[in-house]
matplotlib code that plots the C-alpha trace (Angstrom):
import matplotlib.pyplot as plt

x = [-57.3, -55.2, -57.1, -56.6, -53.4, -52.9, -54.4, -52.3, -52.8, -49.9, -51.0, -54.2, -52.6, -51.4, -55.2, -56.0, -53.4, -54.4, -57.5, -56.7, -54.6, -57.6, -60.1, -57.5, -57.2, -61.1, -62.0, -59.4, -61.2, -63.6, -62.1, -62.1, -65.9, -66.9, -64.9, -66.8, -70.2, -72.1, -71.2, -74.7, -73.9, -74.3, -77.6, -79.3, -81.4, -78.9, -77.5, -80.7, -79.0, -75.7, -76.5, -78.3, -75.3, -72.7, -75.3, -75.0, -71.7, -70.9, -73.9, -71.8, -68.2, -69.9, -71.2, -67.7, -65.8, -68.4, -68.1, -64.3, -64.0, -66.1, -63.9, -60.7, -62.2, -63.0, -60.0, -58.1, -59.7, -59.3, -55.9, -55.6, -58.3, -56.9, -53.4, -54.6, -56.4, -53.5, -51.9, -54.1, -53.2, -49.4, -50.1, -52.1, -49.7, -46.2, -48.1, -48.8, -45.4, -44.0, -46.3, -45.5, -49.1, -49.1, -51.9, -53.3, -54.6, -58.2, -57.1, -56.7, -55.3, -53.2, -50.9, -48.0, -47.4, -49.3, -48.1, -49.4, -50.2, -50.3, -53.8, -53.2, -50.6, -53.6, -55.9, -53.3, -52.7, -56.4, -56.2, -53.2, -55.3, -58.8, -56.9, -55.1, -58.4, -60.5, -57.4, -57.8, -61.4, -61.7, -59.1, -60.9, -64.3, -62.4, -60.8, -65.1, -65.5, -63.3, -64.2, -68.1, -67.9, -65.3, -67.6, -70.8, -69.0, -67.5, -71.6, -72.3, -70.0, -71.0, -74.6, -74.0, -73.4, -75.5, -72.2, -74.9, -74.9, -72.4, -68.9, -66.4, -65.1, -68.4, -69.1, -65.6, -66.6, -70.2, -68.3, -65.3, -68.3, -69.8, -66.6, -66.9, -67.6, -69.9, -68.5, -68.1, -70.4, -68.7, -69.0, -72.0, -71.0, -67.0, -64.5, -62.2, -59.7, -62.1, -63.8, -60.0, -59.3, -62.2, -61.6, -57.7, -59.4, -61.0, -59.2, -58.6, -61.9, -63.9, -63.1, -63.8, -66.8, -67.9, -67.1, -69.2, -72.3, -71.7, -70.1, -72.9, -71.1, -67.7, -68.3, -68.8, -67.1, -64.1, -61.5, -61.8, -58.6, -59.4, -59.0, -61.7, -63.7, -63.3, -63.7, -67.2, -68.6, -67.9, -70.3, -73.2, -73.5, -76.0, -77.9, -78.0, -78.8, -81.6, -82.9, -82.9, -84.5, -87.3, -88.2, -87.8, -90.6, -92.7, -92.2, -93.2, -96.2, -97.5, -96.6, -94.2, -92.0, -89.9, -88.6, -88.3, -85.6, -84.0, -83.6, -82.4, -79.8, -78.6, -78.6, -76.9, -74.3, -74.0, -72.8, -70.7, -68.7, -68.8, -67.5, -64.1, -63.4, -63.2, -60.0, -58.0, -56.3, -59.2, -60.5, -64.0, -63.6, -67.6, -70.6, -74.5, -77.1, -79.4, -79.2, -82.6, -81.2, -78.4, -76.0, -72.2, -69.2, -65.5, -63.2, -59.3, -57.0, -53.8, -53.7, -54.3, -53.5, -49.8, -49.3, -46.8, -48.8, -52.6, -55.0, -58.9, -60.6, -63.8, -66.0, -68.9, -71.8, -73.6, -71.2, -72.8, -71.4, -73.0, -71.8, -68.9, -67.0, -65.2, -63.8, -62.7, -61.1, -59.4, -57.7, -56.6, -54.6, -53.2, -52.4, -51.3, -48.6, -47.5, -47.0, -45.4, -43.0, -42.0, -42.0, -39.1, -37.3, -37.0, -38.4, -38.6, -39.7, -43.0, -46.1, -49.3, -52.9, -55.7, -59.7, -62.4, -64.8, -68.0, -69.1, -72.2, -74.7, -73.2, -75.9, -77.8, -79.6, -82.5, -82.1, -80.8, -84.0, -84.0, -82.3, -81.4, -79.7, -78.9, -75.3, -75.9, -76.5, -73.9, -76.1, -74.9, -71.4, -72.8, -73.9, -70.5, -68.0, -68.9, -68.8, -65.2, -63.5, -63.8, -63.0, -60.0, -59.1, -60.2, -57.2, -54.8, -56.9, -56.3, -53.2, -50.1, -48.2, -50.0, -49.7, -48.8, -52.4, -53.6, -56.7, -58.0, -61.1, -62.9, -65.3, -68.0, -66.2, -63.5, -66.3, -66.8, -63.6, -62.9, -65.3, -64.0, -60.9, -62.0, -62.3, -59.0, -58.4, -55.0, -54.4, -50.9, -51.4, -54.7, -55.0, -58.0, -58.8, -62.1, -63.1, -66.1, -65.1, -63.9, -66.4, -63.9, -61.9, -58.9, -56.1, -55.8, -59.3, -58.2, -56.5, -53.8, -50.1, -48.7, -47.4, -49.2, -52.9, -52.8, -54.8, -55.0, -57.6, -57.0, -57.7, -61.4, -62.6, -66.0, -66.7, -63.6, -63.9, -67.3, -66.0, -66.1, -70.2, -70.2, -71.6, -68.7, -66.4, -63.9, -62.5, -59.6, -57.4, -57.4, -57.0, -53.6, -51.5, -52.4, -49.7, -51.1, -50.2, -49.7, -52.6, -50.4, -48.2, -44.3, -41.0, -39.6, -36.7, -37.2, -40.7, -43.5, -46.9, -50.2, -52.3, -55.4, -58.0, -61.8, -63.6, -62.4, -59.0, -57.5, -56.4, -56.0, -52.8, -49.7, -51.3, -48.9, -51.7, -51.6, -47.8, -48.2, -50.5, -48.7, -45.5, -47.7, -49.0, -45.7, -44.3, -42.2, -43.7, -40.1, -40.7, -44.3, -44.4, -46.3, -48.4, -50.8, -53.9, -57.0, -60.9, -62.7, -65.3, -64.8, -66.2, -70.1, -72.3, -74.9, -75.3, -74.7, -75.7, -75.7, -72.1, -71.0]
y = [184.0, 186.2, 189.6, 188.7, 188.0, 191.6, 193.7, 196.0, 195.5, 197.6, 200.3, 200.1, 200.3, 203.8, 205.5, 203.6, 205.4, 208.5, 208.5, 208.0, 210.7, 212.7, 211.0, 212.6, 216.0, 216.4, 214.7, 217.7, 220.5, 219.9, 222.6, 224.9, 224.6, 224.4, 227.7, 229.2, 228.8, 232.0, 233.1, 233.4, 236.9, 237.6, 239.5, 239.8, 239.2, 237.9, 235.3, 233.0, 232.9, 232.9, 229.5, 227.9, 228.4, 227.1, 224.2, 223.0, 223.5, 220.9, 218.5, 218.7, 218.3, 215.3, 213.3, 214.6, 212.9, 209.4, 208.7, 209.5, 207.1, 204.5, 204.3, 204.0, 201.0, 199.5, 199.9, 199.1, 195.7, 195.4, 195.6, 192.6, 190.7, 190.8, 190.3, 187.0, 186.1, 186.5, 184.4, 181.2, 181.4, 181.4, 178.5, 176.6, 177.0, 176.4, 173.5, 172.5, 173.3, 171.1, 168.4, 168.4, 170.0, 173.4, 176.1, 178.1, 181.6, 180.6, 178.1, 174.5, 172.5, 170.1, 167.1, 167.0, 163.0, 161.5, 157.7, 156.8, 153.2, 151.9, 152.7, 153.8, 156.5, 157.4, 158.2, 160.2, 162.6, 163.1, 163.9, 166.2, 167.8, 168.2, 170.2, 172.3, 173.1, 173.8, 176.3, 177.7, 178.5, 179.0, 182.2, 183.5, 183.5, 185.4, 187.9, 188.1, 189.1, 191.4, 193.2, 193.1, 194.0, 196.6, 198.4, 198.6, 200.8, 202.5, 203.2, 203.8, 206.3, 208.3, 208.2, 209.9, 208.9, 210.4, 211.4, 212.3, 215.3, 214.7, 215.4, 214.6, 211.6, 209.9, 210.5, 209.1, 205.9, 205.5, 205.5, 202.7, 200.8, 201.7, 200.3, 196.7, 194.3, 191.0, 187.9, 185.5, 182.6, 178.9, 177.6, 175.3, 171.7, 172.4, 170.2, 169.8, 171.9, 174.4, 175.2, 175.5, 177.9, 180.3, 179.9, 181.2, 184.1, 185.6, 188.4, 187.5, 189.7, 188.0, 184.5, 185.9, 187.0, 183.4, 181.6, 184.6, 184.6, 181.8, 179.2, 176.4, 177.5, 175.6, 173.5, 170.5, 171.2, 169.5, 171.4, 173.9, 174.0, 172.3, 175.3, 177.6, 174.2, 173.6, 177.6, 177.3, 174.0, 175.1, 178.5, 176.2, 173.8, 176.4, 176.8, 173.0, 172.3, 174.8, 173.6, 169.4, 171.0, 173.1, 169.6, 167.7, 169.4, 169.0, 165.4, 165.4, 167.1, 165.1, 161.5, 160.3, 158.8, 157.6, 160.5, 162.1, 159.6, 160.1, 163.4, 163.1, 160.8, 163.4, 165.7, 163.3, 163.5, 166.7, 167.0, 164.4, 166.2, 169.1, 167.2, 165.9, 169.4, 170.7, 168.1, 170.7, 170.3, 168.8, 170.2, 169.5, 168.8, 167.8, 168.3, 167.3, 166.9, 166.0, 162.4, 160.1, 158.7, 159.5, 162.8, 162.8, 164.1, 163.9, 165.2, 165.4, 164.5, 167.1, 169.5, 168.6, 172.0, 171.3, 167.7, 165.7, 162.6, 162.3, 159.0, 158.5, 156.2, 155.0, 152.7, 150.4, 148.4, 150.4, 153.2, 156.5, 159.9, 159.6, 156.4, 156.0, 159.5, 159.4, 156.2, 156.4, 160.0, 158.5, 155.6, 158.2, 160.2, 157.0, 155.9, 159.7, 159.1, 155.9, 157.1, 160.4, 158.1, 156.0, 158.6, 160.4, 157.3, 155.4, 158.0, 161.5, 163.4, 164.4, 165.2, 163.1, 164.1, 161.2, 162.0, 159.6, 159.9, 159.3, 160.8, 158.3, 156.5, 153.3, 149.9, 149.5, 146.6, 147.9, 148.6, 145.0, 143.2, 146.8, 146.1, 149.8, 150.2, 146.7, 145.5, 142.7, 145.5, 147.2, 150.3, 152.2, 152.0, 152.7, 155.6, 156.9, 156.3, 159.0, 161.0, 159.1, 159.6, 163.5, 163.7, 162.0, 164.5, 167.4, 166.8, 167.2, 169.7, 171.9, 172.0, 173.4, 170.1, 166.7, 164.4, 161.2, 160.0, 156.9, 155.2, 153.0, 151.2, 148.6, 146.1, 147.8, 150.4, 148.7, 148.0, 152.0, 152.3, 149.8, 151.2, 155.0, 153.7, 152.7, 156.2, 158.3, 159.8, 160.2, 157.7, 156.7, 153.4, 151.8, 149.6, 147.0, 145.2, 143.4, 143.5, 141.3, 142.8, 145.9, 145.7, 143.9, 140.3, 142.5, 144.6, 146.6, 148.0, 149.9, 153.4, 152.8, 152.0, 147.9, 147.0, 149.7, 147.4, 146.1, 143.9, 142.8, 139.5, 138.9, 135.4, 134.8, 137.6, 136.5, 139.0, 138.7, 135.0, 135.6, 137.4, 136.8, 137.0, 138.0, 141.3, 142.5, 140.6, 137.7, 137.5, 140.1, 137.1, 135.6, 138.5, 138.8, 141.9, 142.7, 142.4, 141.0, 142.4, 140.5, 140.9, 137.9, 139.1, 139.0, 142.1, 144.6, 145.9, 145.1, 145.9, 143.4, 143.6, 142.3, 139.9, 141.4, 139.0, 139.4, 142.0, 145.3, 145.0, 146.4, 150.0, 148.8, 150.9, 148.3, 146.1, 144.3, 145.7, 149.3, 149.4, 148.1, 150.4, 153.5, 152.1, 152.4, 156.1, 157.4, 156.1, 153.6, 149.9, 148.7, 148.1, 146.2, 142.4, 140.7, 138.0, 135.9, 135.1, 133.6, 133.2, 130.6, 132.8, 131.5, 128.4, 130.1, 130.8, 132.0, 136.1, 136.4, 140.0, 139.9, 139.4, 142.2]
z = [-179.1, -181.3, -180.3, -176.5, -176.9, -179.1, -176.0, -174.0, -170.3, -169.6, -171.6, -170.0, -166.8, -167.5, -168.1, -164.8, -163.2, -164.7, -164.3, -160.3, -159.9, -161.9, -159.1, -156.4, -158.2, -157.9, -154.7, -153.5, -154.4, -151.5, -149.1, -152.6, -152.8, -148.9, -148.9, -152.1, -150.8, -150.0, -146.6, -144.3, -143.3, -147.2, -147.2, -151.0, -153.4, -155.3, -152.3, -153.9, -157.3, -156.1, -153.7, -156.6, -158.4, -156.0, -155.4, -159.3, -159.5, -156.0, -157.1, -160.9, -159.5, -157.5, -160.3, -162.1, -159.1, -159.3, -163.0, -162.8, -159.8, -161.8, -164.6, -162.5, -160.6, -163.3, -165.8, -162.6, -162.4, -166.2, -166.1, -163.5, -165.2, -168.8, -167.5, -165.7, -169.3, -171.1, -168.2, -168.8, -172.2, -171.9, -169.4, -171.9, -174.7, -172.4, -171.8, -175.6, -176.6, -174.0, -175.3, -178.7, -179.5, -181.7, -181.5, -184.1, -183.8, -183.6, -180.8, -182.6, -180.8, -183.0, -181.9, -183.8, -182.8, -185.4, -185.1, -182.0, -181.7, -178.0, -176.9, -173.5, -174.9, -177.4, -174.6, -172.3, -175.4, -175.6, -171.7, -172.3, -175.4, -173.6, -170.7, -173.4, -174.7, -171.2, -170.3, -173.3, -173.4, -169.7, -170.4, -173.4, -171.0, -168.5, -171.0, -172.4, -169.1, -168.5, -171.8, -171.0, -167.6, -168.7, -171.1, -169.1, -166.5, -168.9, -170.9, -167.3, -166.7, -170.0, -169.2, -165.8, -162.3, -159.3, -156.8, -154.5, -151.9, -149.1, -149.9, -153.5, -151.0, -150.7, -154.6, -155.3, -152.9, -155.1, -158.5, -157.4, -156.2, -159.1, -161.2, -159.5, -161.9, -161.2, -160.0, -163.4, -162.1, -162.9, -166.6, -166.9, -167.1, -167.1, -167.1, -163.9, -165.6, -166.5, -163.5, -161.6, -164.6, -163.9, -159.9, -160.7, -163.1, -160.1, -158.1, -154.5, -153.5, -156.0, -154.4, -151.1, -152.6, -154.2, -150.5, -149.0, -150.9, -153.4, -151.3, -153.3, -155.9, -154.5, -151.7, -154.2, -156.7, -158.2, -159.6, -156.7, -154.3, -151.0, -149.1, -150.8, -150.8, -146.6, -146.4, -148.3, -146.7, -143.5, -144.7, -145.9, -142.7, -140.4, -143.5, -144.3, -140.5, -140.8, -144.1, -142.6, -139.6, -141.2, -143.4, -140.4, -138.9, -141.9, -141.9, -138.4, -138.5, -141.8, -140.0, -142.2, -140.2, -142.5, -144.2, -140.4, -140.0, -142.7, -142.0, -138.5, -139.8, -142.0, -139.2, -136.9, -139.9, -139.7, -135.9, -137.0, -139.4, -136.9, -134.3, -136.7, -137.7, -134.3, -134.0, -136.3, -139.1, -141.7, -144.6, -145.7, -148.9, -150.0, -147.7, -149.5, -147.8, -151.4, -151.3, -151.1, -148.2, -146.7, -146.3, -148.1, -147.2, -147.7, -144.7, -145.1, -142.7, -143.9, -146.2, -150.1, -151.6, -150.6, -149.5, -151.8, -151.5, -150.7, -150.7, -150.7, -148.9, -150.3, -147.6, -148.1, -147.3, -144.0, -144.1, -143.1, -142.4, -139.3, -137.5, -139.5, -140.4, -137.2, -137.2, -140.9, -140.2, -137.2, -139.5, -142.2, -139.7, -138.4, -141.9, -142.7, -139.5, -141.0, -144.3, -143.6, -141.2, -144.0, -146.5, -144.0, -143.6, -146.7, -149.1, -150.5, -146.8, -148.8, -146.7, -146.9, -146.3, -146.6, -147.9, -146.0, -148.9, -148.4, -151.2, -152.9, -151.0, -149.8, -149.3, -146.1, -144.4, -145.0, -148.6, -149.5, -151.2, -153.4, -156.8, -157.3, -154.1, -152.8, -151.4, -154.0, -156.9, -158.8, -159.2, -155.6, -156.9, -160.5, -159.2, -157.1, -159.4, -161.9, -158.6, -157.3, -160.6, -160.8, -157.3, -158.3, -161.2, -159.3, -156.6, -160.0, -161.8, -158.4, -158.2, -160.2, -159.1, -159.3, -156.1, -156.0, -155.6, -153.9, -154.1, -151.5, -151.7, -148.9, -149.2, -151.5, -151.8, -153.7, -156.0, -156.3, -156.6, -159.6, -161.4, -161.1, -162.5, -165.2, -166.2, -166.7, -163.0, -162.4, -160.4, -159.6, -157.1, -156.7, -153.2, -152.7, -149.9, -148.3, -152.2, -153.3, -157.0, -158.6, -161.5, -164.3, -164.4, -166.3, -164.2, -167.6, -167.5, -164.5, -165.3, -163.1, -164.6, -164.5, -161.5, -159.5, -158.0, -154.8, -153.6, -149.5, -147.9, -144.7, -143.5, -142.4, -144.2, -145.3, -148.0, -149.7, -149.5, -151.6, -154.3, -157.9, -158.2, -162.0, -161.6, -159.8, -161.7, -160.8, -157.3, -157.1, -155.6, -159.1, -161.0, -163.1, -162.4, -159.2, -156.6, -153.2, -150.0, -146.5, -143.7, -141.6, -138.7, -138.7, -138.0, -140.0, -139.1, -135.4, -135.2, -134.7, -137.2, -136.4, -138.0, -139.5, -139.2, -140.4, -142.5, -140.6, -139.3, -142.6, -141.1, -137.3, -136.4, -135.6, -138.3, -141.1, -143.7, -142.4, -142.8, -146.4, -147.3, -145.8, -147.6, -150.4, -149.9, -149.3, -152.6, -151.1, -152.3, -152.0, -148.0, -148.1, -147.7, -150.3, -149.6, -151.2, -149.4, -151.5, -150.8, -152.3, -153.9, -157.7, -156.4, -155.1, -157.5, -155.4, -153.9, -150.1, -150.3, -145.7, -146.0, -148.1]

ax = plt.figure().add_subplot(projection="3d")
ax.plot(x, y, z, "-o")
ax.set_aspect("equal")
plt.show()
C-alpha cells in the first residue's frame, strides 16, 4: 500500500504528454516523406536503390510513429488508472479515520475501540472493518493492474510494432490501439464492496466495454450500480431468449415434456419482463434464466442509483416472473406514489424507488409433496435469502450515500425475508405481512434496529392465521418487538382507508395497509395507525402447506 501510495501519477502525466506531442511531431512528417519519394520521371539505375531506400525509411518512421503512439496510450491510461488507485485508497482510509480504525503501511486494518461490549456494536465494527479492507485491496488490484498492463505495452513497444504501410496516421491509430490495456475482469468471490470498488476502477470506456461484451459479468451482480446492471440485462435478454428457445426445441424433439414447459414458462417470463420495461422508467436490476424451475428477476420501479429511499418486495408461494411480475410492479409504483406523497408532505421530500424481487424460486402447487422445495419446507427460502441478503447490501455497497432501505416481505416471502435478515444487510425498516413465519421466535435475531419490525394480518387471512408451525418460527402476531400495523378501515386527515381483508389485499391502492406501509418507506412511521390483529396459529400443530 505504501509503494502505491509513493507513485507519481502526475509526473507520469507529463511523459504522456510528451510523448503525444512526439506522436504529433512524427505523424507530421507525412507530407515530408510523400514529397521525398523518387519522382516517376526519375529515370536510373539508381531510382531502384534510391526507392528501396525511401521505402525503409517510411516502413521505419511507421513502426517509429506505432510504438510511440503505444506508449502514449498507454501511459495515458496509467495516469487515470493509478490516480483512481490511489483514489480508493484515500476513500478507504477517510473512511477508517472517521471510524476510529488506523492503517498501517502494509494495510492492517486496526480498530482503535478496544472495549466494545454490546454485541450488536461488535458486529457493525466488523462490518465497518471488512469494507475498509475490500476497498483497500480492491484499489491495490486495480493499481496491479495498471502496473501490469502498463509494462506489457511498454515490452511491446521495445520489441517493435508493425505501423504497417498506409500512412504515419494509420500507424499512429495501430499503436493507441496497441496501448489499450484489457478490461480487469471482477474479483472471484468478492465482497459487495469489492466488486463496486473494481466497477469504480474502470475508465468510463472500460464499463462500456464490460456492458458491451461482458454484460454476464454485471447483470447479476450485487455491488454493481443499477444503472450498468439494467444497461447489461437488457443486453443478455435476445441471447437468453435464444438460448431457452434452442433447448426448447431440444426438449421438444426428445419428448420430455416436462422440461418443454418449463422452459416456455421461463420464456413466457421473459415477455413478461419485456413487456414492464416498455412502461418506462424501470431498471432491471437481476434477470436468470438458470433456475431448475423457474426464471428470476428483480424490476425497479424508480431509480435506485439516486432515490433517497428504496424498498424490496419479496413474494411467495406460486409467485412467478411470468404471471406475477406485472402485478407486483404495478403495486410498487402505487406504493412508490404513496410514499413519495407522504415523504413530500410530512417528511424529508426524498424520492423513492421500489424492487419487485423475484429473485429465488418461490413454492408451487405442484412442488408441495417435495421436501426440498415444498411451501411447507424452509429450504426455498433457505435457498433465497443468501441471495436476498446481498441484494440488500449491494443497494448500499453501490452507492456513495446509503438509502433509507425498506424490506417488505409477503406470505412466504416474509419467511425469505426473515431469514435474509438475519444476516447483516443494512436494513433500516423491516415490514411483514401475510407471514406464516420469518424463520426465528426473537425480533433481535433480525438485523434491523428496535422499534423498526412491522408486522400487518388482515382479518380472514388464512395463512397468517396458520402461522407459528415451528419450522418457521412462532406466529409473528406473538412475537415481542414487533409493532403491528392496521389492515381495518377508518380517515386520516379527511381521507377514507379501506379494509384489507384476505391473503392479498395488503398493497390494494386506497387500502389502510398500503398507506402504512408507504408511511413507512418514506421514513415517516409517525403517520401509520397501529393495530393489533391476531391469528390463532399458536394453537395448530399440524402443516396446511395448500394455504400458504
Amino acid at each position: 500500500m505504501s509503494q502505491v501510495r509513493s507513485w507519481r501519477p502526475a509526473t507520469l502525466g507529463l511523459v504522456a504528454d510528451a510523448m503525444v506531442q512526439r506522436r504529433r511531431t512524427l505523424v507530421a512528417l507525412q507530407d515530408e516523406m510523400d514529397d521525398a519519394a523518387p519522382p516517376s520521371t526519375w529515370v536510373s539505375e539508381s531510382r531502384d536503390a534510391a526507392v528501396a531506400s525511401h521505402t525503409t525509411l517510411r516502413v521505419s518512421l511507421a513502426d517509429l510513429v506505432a510504438e510511440v503512439a503505444q506508449v502514449a496510450a498507454a501511459l495515458d491510461i496509467a495516469v487515470d488508472a493509478v490516480t483512481r488507485a490511489q483514489g480508493e485508497l484515500d476513500e478507504a482510509l477517510g473512511v477508517a479515520s472517521g471510524n476510529g480504525f488506523s492503517v498501517s503501511t502494509t494495510g492492517r486494518v486496526t480498530d482503535n475501540r478496544d472495549t466494545l461490549t454490546d454485541v450488536q456494536e461488535v458486529a457493525d465494527r466488523r462490518a465497518i472493518r471488512d469494507e475498509i479492507v475490500d476497498k483497500i485491496e480492491q484499489a491495490l488490484r486495480n493499481a496491479g493492474h495498471a502496473d501490469t498492463s502498463l509494462a506489457a505495452a511498454l515490452r511491446s513497444a521495445a520489441g517493435g510494432v508493425d505501423g504497417g504501410t498506409v500512412s504515419l496516421a494509420q500507424a499512429a491509430a495501430t499503436g493507441t490501439a496497441g496501448g489499450q490495456r484489457g478490461v480487469l475482469a471482477p474479483p472471484t468471490g468478492g465482497s459487495d464492496h469489492d466488486l463496486n470498488s473494481w466497477w469504480e476502477g474502470l475508465t468510463e470506456d472500460e464499463q462500456a466495454s464490460v456492458i458491451s461484451e461482458h454484460p454476464e459479468w454485471i447483470g447479476n451482480t450485487d455491488g454493481i450500480p443499477a444503472w450498468a446492471r439494467d444497461d447489461a440485462n437488457r443486453e443478455l435478454i435476445d441471447d437468453y431468449r435464444a438460448d431457452l428457445t434452442g433447448q426448447l426445441a431440444a426438449a421438444q424433439e426428445a419428448g420430455d415434456n416436462g422440461l418443454a414447459e418449463t422452459l416456455t414458462e421461463k420464456l413466457d417470463g421473459l415477455d413478461a419482463v419485456e413487456d414492464t420495461l416498455e412502461l418506462g422508467n424501470r431498471q432491471l436490476l437481476m434477470l436468470d434464466i438458470t433456475g431448475e424451475d423457474q426464471l428470476m428477476a428483480a424490476i425497479a420501479y424508480g431509480d435506485v442509483d439516486t432515490a433517497d429511499h428504496v424498498a424490496v418486495f419479496t413474494p411467495g408461494f406460486t409467485t412467478t416472473v411470468a404471471g406475477d411480475m406485472a402485478g407486483y410492479d404495478s403495486q410498487m409504483a402505487n406504493l412508490v406514489e404513496g410514499a413519495a406523497a407522504q415523504s413530500d408532505k410530512y417528511g424529508d421530500g426524498g424520492t423513492v424507488a421500489a424492487v419487485s424481487w423475484l429473485g429465488y424460486e418461490a413454492p408451487q402447487w405442484d412442488n408441495v409433496l417435495d421436501p426440498g422445495s415444498s411451501v411447507a419446507s424452509r429450504a426455498p427460502a433457505e435457498a433465497g435469502a443468501g441471495n436476498l441478503a446481498s441484494f440488500y447490501n449491494g443497494i448500499d455497497a453501490s452507492r456513495d450515500a446509503d438509502p433509507h432501505l425498506t424490506a417488505l416481505g409477503h406470505s412466504y416471502g416474509s419467511l425469505t425475508t426473515g431469514l435474509a435478515l438475519q444476516e447483516q444487510t443494512g436494513v433500516d425498516d423491516a415490514i411483514l405481512f401475510g407471514s406464516p413465519g420469518i424463520g426465528t421466535s426473537h425480533v433481535e435475531d433480525l438485523d434491523v434496529s428496535d422499534g423498526h419490525v412491522y408486522r400487518l394480518e388482515a382479518r380472514r387471512d388464512a395463512v397468517a392465521d396458520v402461522g407459528g408451525l415451528g419450522q418457521f418460527g412462532i406466529d409473528p402476531s406473538y412475537i415481542d418487538g414487533m409493532t403491528g400495523l392496521s389492515t381495518e378501515g377508518g380517515s386520516i386527515g379527511g381521507v377514507d382507508y379501506g379494509e384489507s381483508v384476505g391473503h392479498s389485499d395488503y398493497l390494494t391502492r386506497g387500502s389502510m395497509s398500503q398507506h402504512n406501509m408507504a408511511a413507512i418507506v418514506a421514513g415517516v412511521p409517525e403517520q401509520t395507525v397501529e393495530g393489533d390483529t391476531r391469528g390463532f396459529g399458536d394453537i395448530l400443530s399440524w402443516p396446511l402447506p395448500w394455504t400458504y
